[in-house]
LOTOR-444943 format. One line per 8 residues: number of its first residue (from 1); their letters; for each residue x, y, z of N, C-alpha, C. Coordinates in Angstrom, 3 decimals, always signed. Atoms other than C-alpha are relative to their C-alpha. Layout:
NUM	a	X,Y,Z,X,Y,Z,X,Y,Z | ...
REM end
This chain:
1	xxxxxxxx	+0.072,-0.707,+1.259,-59.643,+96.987,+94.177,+1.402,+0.112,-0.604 | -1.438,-0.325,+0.378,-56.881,+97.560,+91.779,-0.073,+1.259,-0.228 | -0.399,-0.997,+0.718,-55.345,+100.490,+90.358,-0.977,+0.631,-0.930 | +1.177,-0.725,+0.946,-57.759,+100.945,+87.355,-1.271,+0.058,+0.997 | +1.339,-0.550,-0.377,-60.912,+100.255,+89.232,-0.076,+0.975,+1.318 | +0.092,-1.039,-0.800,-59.886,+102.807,+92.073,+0.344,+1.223,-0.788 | +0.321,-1.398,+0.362,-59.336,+105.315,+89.362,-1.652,+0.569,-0.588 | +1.699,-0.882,+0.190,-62.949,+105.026,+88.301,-0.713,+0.645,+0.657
9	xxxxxxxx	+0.798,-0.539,-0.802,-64.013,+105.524,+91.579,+0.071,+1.118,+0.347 | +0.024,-1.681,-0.539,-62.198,+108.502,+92.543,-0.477,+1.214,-1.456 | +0.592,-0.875,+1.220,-63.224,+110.022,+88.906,-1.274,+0.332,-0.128 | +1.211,-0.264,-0.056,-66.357,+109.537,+89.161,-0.381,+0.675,+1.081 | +0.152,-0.216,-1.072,-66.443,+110.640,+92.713,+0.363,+1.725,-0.150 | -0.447,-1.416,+0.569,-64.357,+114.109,+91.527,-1.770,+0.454,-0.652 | +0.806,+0.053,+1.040,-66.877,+114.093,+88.587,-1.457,+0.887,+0.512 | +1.672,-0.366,-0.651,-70.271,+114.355,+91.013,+0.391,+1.257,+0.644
17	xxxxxxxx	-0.638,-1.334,-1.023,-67.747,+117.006,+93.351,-0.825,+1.229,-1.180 | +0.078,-0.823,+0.879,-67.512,+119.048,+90.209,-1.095,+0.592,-0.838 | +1.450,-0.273,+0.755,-71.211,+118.776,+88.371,-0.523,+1.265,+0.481 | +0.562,-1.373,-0.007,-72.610,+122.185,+87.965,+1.089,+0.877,+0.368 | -1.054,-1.005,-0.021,-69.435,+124.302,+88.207,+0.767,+0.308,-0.902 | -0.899,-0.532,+1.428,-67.188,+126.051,+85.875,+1.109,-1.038,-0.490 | -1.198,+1.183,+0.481,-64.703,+122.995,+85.852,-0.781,-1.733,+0.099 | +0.878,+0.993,+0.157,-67.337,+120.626,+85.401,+0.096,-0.846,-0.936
25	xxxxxxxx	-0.438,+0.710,+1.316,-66.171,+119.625,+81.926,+1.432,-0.864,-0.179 | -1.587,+0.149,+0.209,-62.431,+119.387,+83.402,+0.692,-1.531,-0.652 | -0.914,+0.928,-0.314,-61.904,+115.851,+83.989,-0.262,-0.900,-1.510 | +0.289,+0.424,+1.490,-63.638,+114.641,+80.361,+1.084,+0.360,-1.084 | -0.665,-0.322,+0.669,-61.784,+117.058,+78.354,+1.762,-0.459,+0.219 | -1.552,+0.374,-0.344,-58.106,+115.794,+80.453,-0.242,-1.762,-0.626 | -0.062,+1.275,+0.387,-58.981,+111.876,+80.075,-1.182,-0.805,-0.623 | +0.919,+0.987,+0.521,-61.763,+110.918,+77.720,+0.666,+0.410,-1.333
33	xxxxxxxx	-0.421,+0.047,+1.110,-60.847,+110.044,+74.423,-1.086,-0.897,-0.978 | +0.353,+0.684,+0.990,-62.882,+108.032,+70.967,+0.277,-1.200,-0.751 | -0.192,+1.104,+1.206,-62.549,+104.658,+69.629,-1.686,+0.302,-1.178 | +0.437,+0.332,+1.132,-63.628,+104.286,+66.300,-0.683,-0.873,-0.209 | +0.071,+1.695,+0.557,-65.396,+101.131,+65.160,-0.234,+0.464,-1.652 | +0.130,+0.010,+1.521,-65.802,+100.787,+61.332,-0.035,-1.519,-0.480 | -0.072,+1.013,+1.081,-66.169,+98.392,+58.747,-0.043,+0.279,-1.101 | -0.282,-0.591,+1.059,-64.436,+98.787,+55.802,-0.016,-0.966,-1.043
41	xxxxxxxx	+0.347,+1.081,+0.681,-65.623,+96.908,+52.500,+1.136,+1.090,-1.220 | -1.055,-0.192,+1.179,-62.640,+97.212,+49.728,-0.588,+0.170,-1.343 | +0.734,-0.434,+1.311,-63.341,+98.061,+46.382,-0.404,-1.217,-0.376 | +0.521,+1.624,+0.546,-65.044,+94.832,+44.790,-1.087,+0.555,-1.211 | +1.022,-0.522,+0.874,-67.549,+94.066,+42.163,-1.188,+0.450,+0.014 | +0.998,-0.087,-0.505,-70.677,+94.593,+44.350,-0.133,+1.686,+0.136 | +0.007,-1.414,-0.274,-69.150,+98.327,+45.599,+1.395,+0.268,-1.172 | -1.382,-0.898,+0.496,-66.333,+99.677,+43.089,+0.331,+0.787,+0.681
49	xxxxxxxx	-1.666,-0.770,-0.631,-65.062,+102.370,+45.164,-0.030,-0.214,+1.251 | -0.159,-0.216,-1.533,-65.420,+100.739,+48.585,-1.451,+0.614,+0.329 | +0.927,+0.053,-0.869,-67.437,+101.324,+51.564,+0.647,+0.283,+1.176 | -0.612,+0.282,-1.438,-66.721,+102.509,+54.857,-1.654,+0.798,+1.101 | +0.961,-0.061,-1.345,-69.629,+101.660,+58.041,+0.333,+0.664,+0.842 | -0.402,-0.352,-1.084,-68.955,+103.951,+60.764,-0.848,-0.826,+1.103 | +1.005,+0.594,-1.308,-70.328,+101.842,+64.204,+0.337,+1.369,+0.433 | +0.204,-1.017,-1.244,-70.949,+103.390,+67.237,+1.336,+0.515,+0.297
57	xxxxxxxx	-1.210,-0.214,-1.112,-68.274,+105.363,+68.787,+0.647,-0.436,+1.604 | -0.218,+0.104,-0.927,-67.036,+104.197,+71.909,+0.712,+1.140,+0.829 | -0.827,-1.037,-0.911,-65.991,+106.704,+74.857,+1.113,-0.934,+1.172 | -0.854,+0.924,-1.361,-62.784,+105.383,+77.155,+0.660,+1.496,+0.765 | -0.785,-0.184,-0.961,-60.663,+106.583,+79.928,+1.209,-0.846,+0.567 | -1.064,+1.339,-0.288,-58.411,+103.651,+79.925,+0.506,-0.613,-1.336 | -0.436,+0.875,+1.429,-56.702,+102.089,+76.496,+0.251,-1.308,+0.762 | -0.015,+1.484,-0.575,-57.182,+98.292,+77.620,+0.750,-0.258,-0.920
65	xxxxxxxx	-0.813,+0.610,+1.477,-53.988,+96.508,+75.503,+0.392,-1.204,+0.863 | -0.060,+1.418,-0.294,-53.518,+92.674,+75.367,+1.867,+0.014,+0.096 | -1.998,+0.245,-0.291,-49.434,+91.643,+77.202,+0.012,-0.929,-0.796 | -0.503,+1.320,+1.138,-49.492,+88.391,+75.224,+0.059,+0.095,-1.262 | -0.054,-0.454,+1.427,-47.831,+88.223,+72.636,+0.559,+1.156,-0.598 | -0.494,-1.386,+0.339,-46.612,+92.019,+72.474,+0.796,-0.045,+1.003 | -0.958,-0.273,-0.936,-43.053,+93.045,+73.742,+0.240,+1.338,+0.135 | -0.390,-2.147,-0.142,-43.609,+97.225,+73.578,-1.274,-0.070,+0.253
73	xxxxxxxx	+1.428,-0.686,-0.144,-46.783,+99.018,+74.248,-0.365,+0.329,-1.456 | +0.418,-0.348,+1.556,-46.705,+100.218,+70.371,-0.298,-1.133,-0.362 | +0.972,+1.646,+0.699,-47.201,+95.822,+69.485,-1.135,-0.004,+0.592 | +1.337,+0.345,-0.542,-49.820,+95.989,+71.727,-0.708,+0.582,-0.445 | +1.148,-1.208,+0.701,-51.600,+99.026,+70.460,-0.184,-0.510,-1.770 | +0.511,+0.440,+1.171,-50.837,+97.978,+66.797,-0.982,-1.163,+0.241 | +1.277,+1.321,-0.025,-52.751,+94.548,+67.478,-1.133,+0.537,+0.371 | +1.799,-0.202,-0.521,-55.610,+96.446,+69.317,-0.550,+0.904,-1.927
81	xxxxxxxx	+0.351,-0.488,+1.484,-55.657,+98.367,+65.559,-0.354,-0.683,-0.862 | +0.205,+1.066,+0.875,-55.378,+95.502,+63.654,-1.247,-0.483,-0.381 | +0.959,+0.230,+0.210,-58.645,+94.860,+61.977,-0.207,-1.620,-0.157 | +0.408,+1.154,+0.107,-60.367,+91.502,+61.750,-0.324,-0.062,-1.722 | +0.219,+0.449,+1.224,-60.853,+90.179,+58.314,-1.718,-0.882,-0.412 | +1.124,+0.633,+0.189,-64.126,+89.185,+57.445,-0.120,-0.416,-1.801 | -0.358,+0.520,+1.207,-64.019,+86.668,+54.210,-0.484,-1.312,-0.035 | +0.161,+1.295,+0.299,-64.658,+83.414,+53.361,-1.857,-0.048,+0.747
89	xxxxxxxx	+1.548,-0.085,-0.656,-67.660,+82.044,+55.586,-0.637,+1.115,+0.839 | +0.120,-0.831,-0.714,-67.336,+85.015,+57.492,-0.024,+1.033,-0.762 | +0.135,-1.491,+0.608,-67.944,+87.702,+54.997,-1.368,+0.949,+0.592 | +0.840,-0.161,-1.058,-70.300,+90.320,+56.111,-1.003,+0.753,-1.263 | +1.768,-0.067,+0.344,-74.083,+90.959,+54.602,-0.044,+1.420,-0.331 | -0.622,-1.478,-0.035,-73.132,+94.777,+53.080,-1.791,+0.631,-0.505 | +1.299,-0.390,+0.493,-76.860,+96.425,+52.674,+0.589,+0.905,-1.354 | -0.249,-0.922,+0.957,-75.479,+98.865,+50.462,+0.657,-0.865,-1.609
97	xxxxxxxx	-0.741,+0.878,+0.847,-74.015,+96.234,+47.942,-1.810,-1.090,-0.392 | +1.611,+0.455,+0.573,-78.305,+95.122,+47.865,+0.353,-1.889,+1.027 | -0.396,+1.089,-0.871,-77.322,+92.057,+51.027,+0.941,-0.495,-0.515 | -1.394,+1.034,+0.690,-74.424,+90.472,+48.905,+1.090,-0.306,+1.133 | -1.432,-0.011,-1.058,-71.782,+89.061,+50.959,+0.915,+0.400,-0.355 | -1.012,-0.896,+0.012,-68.640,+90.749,+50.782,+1.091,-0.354,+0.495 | -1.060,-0.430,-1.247,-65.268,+90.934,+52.104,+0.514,+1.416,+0.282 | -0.673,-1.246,-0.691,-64.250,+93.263,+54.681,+0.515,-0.289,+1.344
105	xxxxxxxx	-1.295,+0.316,-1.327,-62.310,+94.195,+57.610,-0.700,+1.146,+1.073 | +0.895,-1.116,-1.000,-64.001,+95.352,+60.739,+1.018,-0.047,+1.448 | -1.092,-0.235,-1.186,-62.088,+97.145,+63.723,-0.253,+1.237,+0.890 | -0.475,-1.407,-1.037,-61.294,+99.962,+66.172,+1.076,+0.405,-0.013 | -1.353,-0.894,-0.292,-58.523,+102.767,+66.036,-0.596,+1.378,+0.593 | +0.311,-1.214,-1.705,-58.544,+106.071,+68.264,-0.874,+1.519,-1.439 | +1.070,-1.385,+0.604,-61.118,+108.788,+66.588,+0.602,+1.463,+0.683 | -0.721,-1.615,-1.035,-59.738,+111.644,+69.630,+0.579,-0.624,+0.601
113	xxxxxxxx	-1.223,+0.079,-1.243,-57.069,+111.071,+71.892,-0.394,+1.308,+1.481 | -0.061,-0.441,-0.848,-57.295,+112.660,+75.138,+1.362,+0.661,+0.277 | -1.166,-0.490,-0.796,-54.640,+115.020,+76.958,+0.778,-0.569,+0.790 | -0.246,+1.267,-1.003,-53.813,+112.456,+79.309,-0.305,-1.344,-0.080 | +0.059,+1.329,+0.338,-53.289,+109.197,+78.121,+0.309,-1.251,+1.273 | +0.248,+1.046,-1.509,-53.961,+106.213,+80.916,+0.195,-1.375,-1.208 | -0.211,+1.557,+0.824,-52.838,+102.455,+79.421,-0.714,-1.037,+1.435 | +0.056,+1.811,-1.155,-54.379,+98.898,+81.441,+0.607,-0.732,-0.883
121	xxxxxxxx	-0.395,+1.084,+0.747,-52.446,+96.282,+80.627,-0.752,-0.975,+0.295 | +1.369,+1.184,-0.525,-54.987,+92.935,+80.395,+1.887,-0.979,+0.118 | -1.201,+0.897,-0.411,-51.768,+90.894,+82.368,-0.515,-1.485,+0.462 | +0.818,+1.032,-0.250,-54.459,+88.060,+82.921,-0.667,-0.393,-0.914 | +0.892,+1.014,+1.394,-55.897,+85.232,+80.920,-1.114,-1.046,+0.882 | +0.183,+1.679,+0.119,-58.199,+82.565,+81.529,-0.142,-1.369,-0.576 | -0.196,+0.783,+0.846,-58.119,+79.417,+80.840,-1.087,-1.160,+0.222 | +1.346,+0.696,-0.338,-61.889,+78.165,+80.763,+0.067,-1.691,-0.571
129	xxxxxxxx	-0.622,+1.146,+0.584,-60.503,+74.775,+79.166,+0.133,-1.185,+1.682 | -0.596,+0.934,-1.853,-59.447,+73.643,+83.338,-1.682,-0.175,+0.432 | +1.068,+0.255,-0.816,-61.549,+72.165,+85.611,+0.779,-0.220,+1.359 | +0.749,-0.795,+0.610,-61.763,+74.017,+87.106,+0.367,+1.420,-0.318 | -1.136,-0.957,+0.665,-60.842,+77.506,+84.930,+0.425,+0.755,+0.770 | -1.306,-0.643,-1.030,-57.749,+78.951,+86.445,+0.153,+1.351,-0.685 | -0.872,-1.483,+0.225,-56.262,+82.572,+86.006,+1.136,+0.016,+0.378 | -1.183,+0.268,+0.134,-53.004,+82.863,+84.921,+0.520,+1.749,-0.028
137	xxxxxxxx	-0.112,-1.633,+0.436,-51.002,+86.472,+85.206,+1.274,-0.243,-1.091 | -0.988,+0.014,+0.763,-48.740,+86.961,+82.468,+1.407,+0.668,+0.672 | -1.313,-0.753,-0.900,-45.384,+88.102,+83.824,+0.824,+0.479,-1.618 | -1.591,-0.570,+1.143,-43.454,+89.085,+79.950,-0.093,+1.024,+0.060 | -1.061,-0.936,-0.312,-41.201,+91.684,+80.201,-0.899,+1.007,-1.112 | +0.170,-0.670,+1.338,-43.121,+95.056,+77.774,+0.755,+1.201,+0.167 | -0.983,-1.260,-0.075,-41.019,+97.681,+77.039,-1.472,+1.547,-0.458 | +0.850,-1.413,+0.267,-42.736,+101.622,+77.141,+1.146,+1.292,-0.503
145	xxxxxxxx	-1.055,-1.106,+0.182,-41.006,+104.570,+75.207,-0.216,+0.779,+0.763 | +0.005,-1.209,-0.893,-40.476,+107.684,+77.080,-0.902,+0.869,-0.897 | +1.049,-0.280,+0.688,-42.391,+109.325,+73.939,-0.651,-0.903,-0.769 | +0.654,+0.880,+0.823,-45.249,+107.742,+72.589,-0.811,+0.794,-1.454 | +0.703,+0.069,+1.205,-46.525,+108.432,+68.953,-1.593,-0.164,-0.024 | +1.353,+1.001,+0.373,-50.160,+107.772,+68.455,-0.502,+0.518,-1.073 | +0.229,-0.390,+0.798,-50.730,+109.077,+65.601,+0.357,-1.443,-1.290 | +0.630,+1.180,+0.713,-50.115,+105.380,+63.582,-1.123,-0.402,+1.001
153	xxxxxxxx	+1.190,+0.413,+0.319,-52.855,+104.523,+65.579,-1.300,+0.450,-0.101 | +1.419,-1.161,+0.476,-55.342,+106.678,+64.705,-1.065,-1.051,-1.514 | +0.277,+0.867,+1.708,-55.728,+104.383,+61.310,+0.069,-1.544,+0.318 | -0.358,+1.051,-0.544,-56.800,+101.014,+61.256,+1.030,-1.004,-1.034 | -0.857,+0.494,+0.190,-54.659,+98.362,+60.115,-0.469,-1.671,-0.413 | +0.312,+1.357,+0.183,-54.497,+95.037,+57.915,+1.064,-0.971,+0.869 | -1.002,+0.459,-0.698,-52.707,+91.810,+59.619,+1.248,+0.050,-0.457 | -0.977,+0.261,+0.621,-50.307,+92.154,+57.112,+1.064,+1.321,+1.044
161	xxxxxxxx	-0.155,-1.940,-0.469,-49.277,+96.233,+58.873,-0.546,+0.454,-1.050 | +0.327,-1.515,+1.308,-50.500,+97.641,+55.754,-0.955,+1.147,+0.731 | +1.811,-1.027,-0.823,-53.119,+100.798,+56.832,-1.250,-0.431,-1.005 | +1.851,+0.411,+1.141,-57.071,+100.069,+55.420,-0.055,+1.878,-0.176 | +0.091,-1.183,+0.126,-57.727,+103.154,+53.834,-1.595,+0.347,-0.143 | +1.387,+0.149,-0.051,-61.140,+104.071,+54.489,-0.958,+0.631,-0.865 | +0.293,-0.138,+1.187,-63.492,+104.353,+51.728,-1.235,+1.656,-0.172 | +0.708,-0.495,-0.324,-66.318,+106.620,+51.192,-0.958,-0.525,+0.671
169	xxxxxxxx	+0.356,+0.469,-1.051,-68.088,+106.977,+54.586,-1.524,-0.121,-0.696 | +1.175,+0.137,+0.206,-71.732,+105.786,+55.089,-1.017,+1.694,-0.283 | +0.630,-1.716,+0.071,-72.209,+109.853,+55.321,+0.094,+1.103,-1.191 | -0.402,-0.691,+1.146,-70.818,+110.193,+51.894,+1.299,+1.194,+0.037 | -1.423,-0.736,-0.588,-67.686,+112.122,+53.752,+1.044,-0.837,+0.184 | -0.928,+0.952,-0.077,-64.547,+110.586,+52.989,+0.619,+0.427,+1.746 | -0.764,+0.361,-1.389,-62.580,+109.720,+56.475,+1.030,+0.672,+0.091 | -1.464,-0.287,+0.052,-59.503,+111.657,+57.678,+0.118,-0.221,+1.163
177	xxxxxxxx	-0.741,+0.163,-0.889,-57.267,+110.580,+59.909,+0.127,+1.171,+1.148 | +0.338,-1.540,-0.769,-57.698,+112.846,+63.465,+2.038,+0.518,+0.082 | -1.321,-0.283,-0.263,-54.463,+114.560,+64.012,+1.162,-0.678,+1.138 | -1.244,+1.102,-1.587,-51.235,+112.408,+65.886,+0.247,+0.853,+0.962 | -0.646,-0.592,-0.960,-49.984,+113.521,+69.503,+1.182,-1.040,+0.189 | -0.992,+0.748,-1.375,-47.276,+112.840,+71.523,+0.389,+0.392,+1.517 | -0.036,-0.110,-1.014,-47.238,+111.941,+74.547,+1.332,-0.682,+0.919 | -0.889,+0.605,-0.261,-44.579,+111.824,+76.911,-0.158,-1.251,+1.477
185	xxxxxxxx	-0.003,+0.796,-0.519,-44.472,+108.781,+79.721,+0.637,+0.957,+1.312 | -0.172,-0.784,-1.420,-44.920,+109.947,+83.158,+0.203,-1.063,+1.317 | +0.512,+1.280,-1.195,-45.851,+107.061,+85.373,-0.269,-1.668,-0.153 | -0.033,+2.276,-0.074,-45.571,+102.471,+85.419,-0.208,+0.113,+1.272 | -0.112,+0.450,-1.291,-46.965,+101.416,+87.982,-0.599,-1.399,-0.344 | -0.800,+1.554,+0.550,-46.065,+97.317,+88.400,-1.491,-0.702,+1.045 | +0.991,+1.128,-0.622,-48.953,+94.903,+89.885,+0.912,-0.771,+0.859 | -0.656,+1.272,-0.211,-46.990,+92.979,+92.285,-0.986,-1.515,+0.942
193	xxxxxx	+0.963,+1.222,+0.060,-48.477,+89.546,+92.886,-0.598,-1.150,-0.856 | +0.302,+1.043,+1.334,-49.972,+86.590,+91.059,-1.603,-0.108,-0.811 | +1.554,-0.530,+0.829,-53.262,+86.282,+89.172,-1.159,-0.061,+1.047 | +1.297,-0.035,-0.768,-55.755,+85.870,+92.209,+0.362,+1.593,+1.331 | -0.639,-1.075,-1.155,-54.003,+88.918,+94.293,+1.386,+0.616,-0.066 | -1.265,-0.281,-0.139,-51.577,+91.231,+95.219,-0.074,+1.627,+0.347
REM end
């Protein structure tokens, strides 16, 4: 097992300890936090003032951020913000616009933050291309501040950096941004080994 998947176990393992007792709520309220999903359709001629889809919420305990490619933990987190662009052949089917295709930009940024922020770095790729596909670990160098910000990512983000500003929601409640923390950096701990072990 690694690192992350022995913290699920002992969490969950706490978790069952704790069910039905006064600190039963503890370990949720310390490390669960909200991604967002959305899809946000820009003002156009179909919607004039915009559109914003809330998806499902997702619940984590872990911020999964991609090493390639990012040399801080903040590039990595902006890219996990960074919305996808949906345009050209890929525009997306807006019911509210009567099916018209559209462009928009669909993504995930953090809805709640947790008290206790936990990072995985994904330090592994494959490369289903081999025969037969190999796993490669990334070894580049990412730098972590001692305080982290998260409060840019709360908002999602075009590729350009601009922020998407999110329109009126499907609930007819415009969107606000949840409030930023900071958190300070307690603990790195380093994988040593190569991509099949260690």
């Amino acid at each position: 097992e690694d690192l992350q998947e022995l913290k699920v176990i002992l969490m969950d393992s706490l978790a069952s300890e704790l069910e039905g007792t006064s600190a039963g709520g503890l370990l949720p309220s310390l490390f669960q936090g909200v991604y967002q999903n959305q899809i946000v359709v820009d003002p156009c001629d179909a919607l004039p003032d915009g559109f914003t889809r809330n998806l499902a919420d997702e619940v984590f305990t872990d911020v999964f951020v991609q090493v390639s490619g990012a040399h801080s933990l903040e590039a990595a987190l902006r890219a996990k913000v960074t919305f996808d662009n949906l345009s050209g052949a890929n525009q997306w089917a807006c019911d509210e616009a009567g099916g018209v295709k559209v462009d928009a930009n669909k993504g995930v940024s953090f809805k709640r933050l947790p008290q206790l922020l936990s990072f995985t770095l994904m330090r592994f790729e494959m490369n289903w291309m081999a025969d037969p596909p190999t796993r490669t670990k990334i070894v580049d160098d990412m730098a972590f501040p001692l305080e982290l910000d998260m409060a840019p990512f709360t908002r999602g983000l075009r590729a350009d950096g601009s922020e998407i500003a999110a329109a009126r929601a499907d609930t007819g409640i415009v969107a606000a941004p949840c409030v930023g923390m900071l958190y300070d950096l307690s603990a790195v701990v380093v994988h040593e080994g190569g991509a099949y072990g260690g």
